[in-house]
C-alpha positions as CSV (number, residue, x, y, z in Angstrom):
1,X,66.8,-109.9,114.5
2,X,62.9,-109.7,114.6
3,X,60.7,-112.3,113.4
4,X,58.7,-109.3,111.3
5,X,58.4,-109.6,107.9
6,X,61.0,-108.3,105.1
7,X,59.9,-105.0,102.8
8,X,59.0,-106.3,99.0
9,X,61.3,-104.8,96.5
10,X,59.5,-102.7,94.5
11,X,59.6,-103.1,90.8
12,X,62.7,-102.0,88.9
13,X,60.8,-98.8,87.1
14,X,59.5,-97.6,91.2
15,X,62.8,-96.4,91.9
16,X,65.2,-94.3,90.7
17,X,68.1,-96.2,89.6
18,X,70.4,-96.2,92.7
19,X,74.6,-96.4,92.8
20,X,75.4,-99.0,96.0
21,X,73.4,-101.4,97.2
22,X,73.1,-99.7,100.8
23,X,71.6,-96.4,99.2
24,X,69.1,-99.0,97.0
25,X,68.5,-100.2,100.6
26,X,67.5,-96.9,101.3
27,X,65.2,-96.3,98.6
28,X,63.7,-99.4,98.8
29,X,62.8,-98.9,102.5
30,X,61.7,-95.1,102.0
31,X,59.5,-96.3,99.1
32,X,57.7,-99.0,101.4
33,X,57.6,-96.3,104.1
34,X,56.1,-93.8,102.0
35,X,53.3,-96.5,101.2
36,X,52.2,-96.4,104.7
37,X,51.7,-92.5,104.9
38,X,52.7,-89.7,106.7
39,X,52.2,-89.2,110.6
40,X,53.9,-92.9,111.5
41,X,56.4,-93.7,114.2
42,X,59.5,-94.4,113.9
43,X,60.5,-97.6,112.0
44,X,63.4,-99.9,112.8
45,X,64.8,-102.1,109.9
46,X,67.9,-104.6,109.9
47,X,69.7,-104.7,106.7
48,X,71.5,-108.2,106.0
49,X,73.3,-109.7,102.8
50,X,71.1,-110.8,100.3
51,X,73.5,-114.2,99.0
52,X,74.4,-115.1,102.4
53,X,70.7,-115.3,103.4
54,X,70.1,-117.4,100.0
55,X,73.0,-119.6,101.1
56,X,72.2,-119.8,104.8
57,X,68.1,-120.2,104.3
58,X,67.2,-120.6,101.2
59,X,63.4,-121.5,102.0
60,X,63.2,-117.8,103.4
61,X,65.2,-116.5,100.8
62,X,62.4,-118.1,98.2
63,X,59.6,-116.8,100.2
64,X,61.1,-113.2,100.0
65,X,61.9,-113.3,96.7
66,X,65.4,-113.1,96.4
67,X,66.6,-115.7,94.0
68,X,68.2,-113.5,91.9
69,X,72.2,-113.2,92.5
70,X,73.0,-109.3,92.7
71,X,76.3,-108.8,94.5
72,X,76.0,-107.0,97.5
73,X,72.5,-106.6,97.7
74,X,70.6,-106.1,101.1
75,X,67.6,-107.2,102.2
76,X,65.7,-105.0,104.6
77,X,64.3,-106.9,107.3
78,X,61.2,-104.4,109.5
79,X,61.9,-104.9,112.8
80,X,59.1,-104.6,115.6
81,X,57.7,-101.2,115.5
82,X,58.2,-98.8,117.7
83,X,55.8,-96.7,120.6
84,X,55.2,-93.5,119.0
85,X,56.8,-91.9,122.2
86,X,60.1,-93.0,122.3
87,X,62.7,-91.1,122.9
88,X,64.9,-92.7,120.3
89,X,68.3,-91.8,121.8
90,X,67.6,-94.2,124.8
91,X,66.1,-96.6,122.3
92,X,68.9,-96.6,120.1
93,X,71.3,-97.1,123.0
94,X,70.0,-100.3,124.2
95,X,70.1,-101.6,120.8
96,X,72.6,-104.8,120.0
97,X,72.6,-106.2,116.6
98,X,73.9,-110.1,116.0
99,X,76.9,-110.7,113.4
100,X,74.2,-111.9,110.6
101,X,73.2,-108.2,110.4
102,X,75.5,-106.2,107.8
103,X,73.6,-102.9,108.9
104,X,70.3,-101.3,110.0
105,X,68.2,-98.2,108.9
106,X,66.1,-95.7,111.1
107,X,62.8,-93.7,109.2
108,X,61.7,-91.0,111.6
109,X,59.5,-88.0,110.5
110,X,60.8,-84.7,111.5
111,X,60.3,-80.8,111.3
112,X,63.1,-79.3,109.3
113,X,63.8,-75.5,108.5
114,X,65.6,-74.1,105.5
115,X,69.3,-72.6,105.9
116,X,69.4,-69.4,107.4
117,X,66.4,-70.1,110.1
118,X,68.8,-69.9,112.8
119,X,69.4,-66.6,112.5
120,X,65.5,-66.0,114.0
121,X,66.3,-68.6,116.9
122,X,65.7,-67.5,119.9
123,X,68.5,-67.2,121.9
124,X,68.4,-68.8,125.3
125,X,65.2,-71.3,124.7
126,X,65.0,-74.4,126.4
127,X,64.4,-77.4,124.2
128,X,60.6,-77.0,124.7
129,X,60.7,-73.9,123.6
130,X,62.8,-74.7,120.2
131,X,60.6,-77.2,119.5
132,X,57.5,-75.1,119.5
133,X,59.5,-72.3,117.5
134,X,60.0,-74.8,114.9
135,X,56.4,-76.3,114.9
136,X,55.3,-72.8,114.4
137,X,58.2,-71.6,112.0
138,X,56.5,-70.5,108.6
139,X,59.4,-72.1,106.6
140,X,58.8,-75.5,107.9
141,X,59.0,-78.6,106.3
142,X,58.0,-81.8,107.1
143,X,60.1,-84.0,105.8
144,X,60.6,-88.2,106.5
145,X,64.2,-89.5,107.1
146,X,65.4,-92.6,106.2
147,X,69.0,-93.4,107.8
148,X,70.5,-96.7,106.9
149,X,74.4,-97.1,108.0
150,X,76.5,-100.7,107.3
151,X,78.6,-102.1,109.8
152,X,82.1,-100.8,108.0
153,X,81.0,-97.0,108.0
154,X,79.2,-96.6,105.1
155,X,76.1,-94.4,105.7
156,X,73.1,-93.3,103.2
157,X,70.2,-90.9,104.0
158,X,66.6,-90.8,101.7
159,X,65.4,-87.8,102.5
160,X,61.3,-87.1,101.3
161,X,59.5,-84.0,101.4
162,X,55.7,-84.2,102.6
163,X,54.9,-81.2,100.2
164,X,56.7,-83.3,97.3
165,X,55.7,-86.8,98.1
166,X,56.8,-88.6,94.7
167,X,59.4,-91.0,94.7
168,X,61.8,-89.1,92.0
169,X,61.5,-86.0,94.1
170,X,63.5,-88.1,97.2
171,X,66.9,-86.6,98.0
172,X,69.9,-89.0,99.0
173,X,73.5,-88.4,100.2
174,X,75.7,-90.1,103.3
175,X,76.0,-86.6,105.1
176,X,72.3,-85.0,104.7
177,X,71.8,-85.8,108.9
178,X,75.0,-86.9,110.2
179,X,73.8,-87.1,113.4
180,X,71.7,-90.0,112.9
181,X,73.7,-92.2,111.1
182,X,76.1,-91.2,114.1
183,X,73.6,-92.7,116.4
184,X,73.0,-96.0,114.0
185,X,76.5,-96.9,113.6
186,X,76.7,-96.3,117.7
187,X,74.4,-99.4,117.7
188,X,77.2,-101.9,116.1
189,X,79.7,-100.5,118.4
């Protein structure tokens, strides 16, 4: 784990209310993200137990502000930040979290297109070339993905808009990008 410094929660009323502690997680991190702006590189955050960090230092646990005793909670921890070229499947890969860490979380910034847009893809393009096609798509979105996964499985995605940049608008689920939170849990294997 980094020596970086842990996200603030926000206040209770910044967030929409949030049903497990790993999507809060989420939410939290997207929310601090989304403070920063758009156009970022990647960010890397480890995700560990709230209590046990009171229990196990409770001087950093007072510094962070986490006195309070919510069961389950996790406290995102930003881990040193990331060149803006790296290829994050070779990043990922070399990745080895210690057993203090319940989880981790990913936010990238990506291109997305709407369902359907495959039907215009053009068959036989190399990667190069589907990656223009989508920077020039008219349907394109840029959105910001936050991926946070937990050790046992569990997986959450924040997913925000740039074109709807308000915290209410940010949509969550465990299966929005499966392939990242495929890639995060391949880091506690």
């Amino acid at each position: 784990m980094s020596d970086a410094t842990n996200i603030p929660s926000p206040p209770a009323d910044g967030l929409p209310p949030a049903a497990t502690p790993l999507t809060r997680a989420a939410l939290e991190i997207d929310e601090y993200v989304a403070g920063l702006g758009w156009d970022k590189p990647a960010r890397l955050f480890a995700l560990v137990d709230s209590a046990k960090l009171r229990r196990s230092n409770p001087a950093v646990a007072r510094q962070l502000g986490l006195e309070d005793e919510t069961a389950g909670a996790l406290t995102p921890v930003e881990q040193e930040e990331l060149a803006p070229n790296t290829v994050l499947d070779e990043f990922l890969a070399t990745i080895a979290w210690p057993p203090e860490v319940a989880g981790c979380a990913l936010v990238v910034e990506r291109l997305m297109l709407p369902p359907g847009a495959e039907k215009s893809r053009p068959a036989g393009a190399t990667e190069a070339q589907l990656s223009e096609w989508v920077a020039n798509h008219p349907d394109r979105q840029e959105v910001r993905i936050t991926a946070a996964v937990l050790r046992d499985g569990k997986r959450e995605i924040a997913l925000r808009l740039r074109e709807k940049d308000l915290a209410r608008e940010v949509l969550t689920g465990p299966d929005l990008v499966p392939g990242l939170t495929k890639a995060l849990l391949a880091t506690f294997a």
